[in-house]
Biotite code that builds the C-alpha atoms (Angstrom):
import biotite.structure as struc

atoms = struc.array([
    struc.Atom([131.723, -4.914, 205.959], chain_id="A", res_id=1, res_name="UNK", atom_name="CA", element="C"),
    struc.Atom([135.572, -4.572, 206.026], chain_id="A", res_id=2, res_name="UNK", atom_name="CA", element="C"),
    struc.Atom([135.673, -3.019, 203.219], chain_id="A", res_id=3, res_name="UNK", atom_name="CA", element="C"),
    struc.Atom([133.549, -0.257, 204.369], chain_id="A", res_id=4, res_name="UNK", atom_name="CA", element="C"),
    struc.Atom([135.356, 0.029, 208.019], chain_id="A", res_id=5, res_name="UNK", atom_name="CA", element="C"),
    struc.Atom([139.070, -0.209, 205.544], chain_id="A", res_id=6, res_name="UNK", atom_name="CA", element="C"),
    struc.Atom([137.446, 2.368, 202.924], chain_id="A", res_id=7, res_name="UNK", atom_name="CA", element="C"),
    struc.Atom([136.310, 4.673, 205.947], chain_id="A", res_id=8, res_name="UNK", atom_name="CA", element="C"),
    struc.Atom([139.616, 4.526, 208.030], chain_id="A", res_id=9, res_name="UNK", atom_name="CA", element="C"),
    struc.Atom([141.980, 5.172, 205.223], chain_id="A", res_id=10, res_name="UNK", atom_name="CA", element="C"),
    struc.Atom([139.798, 8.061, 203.409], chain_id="A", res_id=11, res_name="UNK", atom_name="CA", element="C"),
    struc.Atom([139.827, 9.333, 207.281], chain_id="A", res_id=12, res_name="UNK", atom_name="CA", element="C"),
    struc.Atom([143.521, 8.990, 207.734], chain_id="A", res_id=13, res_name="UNK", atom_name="CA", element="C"),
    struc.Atom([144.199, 10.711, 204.531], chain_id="A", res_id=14, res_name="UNK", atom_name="CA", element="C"),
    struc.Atom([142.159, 13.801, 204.975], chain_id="A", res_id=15, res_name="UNK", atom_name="CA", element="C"),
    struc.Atom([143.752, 14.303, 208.130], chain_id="A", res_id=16, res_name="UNK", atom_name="CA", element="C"),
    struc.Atom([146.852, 14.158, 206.650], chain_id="A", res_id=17, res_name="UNK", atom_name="CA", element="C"),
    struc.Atom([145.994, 16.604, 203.954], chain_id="A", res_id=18, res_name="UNK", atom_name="CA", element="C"),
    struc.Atom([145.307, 19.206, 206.515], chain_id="A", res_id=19, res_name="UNK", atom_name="CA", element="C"),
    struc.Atom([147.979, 18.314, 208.283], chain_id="A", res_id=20, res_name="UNK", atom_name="CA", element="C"),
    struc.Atom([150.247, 19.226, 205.131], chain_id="A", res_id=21, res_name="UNK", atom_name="CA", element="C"),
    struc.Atom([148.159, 22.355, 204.888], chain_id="A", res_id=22, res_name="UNK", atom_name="CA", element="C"),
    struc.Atom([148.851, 23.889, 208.154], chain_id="A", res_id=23, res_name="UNK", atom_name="CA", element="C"),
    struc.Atom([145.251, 22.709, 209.198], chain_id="A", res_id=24, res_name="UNK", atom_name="CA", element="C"),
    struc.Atom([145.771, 20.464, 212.507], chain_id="A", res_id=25, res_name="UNK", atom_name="CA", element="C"),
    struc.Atom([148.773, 19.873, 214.488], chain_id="A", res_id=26, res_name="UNK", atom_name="CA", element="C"),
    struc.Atom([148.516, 16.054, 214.997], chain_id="A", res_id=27, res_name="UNK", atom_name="CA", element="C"),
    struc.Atom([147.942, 13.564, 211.925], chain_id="A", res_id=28, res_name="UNK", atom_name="CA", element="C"),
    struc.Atom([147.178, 9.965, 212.567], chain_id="A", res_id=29, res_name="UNK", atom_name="CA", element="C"),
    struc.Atom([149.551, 7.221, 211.889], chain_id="A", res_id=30, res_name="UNK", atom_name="CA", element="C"),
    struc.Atom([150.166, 3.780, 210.580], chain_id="A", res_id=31, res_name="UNK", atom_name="CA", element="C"),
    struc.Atom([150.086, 2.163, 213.794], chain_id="A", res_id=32, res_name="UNK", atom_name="CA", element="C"),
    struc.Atom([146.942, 4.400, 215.272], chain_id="A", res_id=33, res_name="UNK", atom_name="CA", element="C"),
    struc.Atom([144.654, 2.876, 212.429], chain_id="A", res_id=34, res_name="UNK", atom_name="CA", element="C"),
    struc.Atom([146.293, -0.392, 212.841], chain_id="A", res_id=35, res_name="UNK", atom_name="CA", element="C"),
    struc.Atom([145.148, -0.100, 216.385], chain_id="A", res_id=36, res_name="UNK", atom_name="CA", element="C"),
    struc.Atom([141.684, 0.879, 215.866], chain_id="A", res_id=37, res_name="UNK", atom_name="CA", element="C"),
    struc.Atom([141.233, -1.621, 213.179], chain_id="A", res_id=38, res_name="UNK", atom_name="CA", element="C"),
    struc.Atom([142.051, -3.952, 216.354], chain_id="A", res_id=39, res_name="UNK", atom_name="CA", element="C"),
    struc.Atom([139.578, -2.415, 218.599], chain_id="A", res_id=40, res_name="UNK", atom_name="CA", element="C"),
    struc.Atom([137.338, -2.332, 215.869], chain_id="A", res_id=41, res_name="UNK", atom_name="CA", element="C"),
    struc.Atom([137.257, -6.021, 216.256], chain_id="A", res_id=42, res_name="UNK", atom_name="CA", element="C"),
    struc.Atom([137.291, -6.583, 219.745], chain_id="A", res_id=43, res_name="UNK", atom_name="CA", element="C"),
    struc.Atom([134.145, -4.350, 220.414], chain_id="A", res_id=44, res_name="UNK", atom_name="CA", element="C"),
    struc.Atom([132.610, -4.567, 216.801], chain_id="A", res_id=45, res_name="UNK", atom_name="CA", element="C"),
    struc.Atom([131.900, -1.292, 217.087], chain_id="A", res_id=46, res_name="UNK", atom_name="CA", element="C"),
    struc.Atom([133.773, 1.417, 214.648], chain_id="A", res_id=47, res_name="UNK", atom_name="CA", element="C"),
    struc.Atom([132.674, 4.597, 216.341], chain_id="A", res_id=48, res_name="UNK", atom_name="CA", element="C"),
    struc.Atom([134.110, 3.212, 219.858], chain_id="A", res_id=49, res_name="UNK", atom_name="CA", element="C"),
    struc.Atom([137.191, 2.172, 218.607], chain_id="A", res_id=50, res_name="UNK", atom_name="CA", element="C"),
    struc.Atom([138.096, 5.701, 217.410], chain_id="A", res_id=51, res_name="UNK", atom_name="CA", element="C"),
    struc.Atom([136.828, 7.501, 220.347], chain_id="A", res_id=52, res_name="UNK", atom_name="CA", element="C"),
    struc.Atom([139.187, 5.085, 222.441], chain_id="A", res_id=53, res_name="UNK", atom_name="CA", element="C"),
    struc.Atom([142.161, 5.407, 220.128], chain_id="A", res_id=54, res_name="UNK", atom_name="CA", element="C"),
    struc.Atom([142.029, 8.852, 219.362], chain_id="A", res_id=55, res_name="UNK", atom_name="CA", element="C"),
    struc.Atom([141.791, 9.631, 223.312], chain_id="A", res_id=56, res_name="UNK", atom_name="CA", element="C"),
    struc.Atom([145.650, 10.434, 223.422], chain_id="A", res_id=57, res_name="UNK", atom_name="CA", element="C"),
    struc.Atom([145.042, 13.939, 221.265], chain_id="A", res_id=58, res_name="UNK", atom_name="CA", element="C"),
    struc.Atom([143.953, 17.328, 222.841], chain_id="A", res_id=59, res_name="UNK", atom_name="CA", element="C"),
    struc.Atom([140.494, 18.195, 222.941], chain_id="A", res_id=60, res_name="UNK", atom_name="CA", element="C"),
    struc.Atom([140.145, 20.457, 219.568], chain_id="A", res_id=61, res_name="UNK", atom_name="CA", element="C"),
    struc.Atom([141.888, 17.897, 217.939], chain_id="A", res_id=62, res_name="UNK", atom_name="CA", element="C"),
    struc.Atom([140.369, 14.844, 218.899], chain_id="A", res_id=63, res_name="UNK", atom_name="CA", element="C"),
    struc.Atom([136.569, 16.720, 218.098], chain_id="A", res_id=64, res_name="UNK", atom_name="CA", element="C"),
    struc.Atom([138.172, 17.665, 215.046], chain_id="A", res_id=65, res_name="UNK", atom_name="CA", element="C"),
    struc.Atom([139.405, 14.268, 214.383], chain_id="A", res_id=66, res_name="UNK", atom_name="CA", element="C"),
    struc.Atom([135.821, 12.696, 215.326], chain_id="A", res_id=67, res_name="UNK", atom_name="CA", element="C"),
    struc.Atom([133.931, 14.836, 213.362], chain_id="A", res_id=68, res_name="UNK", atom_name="CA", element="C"),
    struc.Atom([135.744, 14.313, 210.116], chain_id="A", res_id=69, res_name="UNK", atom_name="CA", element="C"),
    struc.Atom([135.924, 10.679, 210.980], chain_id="A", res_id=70, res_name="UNK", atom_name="CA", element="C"),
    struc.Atom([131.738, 10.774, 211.177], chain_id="A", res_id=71, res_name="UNK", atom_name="CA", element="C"),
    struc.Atom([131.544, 12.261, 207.634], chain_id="A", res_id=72, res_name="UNK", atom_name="CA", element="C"),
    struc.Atom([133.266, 10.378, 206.110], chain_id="A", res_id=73, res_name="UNK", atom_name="CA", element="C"),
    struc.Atom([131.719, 7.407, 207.908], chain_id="A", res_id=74, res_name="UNK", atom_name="CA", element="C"),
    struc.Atom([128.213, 8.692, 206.235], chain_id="A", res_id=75, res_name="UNK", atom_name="CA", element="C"),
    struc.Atom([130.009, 9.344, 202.921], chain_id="A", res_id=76, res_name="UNK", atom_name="CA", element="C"),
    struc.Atom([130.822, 5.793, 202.737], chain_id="A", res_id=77, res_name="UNK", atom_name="CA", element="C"),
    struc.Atom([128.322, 3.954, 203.985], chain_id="A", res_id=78, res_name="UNK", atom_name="CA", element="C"),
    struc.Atom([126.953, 1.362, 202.012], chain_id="A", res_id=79, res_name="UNK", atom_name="CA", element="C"),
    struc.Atom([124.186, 2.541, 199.797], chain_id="A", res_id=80, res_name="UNK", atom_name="CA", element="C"),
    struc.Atom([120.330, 1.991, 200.505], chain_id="A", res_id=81, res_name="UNK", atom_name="CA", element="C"),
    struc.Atom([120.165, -0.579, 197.518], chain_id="A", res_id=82, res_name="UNK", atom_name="CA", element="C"),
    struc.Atom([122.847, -2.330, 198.483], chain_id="A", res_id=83, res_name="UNK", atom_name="CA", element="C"),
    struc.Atom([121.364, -3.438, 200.909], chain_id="A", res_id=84, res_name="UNK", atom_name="CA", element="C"),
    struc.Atom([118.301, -5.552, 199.117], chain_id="A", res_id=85, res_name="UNK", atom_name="CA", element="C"),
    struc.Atom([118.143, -8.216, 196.412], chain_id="A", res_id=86, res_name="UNK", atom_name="CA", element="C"),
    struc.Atom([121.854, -9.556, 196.464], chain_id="A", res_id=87, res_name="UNK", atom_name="CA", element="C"),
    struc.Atom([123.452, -6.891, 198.461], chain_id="A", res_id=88, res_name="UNK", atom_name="CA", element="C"),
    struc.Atom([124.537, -6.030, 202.510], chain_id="A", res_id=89, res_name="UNK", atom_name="CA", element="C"),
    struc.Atom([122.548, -6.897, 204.933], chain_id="A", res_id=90, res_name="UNK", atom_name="CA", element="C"),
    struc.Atom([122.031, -4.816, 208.454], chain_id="A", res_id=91, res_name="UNK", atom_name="CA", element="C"),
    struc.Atom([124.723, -6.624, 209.486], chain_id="A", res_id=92, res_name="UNK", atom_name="CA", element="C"),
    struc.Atom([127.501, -6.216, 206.588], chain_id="A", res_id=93, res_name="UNK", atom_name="CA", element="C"),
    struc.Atom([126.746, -9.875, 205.084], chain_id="A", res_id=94, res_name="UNK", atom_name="CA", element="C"),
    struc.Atom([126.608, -10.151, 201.451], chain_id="A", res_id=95, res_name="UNK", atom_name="CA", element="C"),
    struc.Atom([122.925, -11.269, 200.690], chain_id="A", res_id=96, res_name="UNK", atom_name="CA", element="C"),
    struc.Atom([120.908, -13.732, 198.154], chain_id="A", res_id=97, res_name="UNK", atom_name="CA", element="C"),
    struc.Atom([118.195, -12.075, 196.224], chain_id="A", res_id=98, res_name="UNK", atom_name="CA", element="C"),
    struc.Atom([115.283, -12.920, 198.577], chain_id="A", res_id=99, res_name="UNK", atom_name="CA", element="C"),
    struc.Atom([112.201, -14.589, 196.040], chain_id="A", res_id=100, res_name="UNK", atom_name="CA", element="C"),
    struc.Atom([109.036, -12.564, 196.242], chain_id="A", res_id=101, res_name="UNK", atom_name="CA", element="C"),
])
């Protein structure tokens, strides 16, 4: 849903920035950046893709770096398994009816 791919990209973009303050990466990423993967995102309706392609710019240990953070906290908030049933988000990120038994 979008607010799972929002929720995701801003947690992402503020752990990197923490670090970033910390001494912990050299690069952060900006504004714009998540702006433009929130653009690919919806061209290719595909998250994971959209980072890969808009974090290309950054150096190799950064951009792994950047990817694998972006990953966990892609599983940290992804929506939960009982969301998903009776009223929830389908597969697909659709809010759901309660389906009768």
């Amino acid at each position: 849903t979008e607010k799972y791919v929002t929720k995701t990209l801003i947690d992402w973009a503020k752990a990197i920035r923490e670090t970033f303050e910390a001494g912990g990466t050299t690069e952060v990423i900006s504004t714009r950046r998540l702006c433009h993967i929130a653009q690919s995102h919806s061209i290719f309706n595909d998250l994971d893709r959209a980072v890969e392609l808009c974090t290309a710019r950054f150096d190799d240990d950064n951009r792994e770096a950047f990817n694998t953070l972006f990953q966990k906290k892609k599983s940290e908030n992804a929506p939960k398994e009982e969301e998903f049933v009776a009223g929830g988000i389908n597969e697909f990120g659709q809010k759901t009816e309660a389906e009768p038994f």
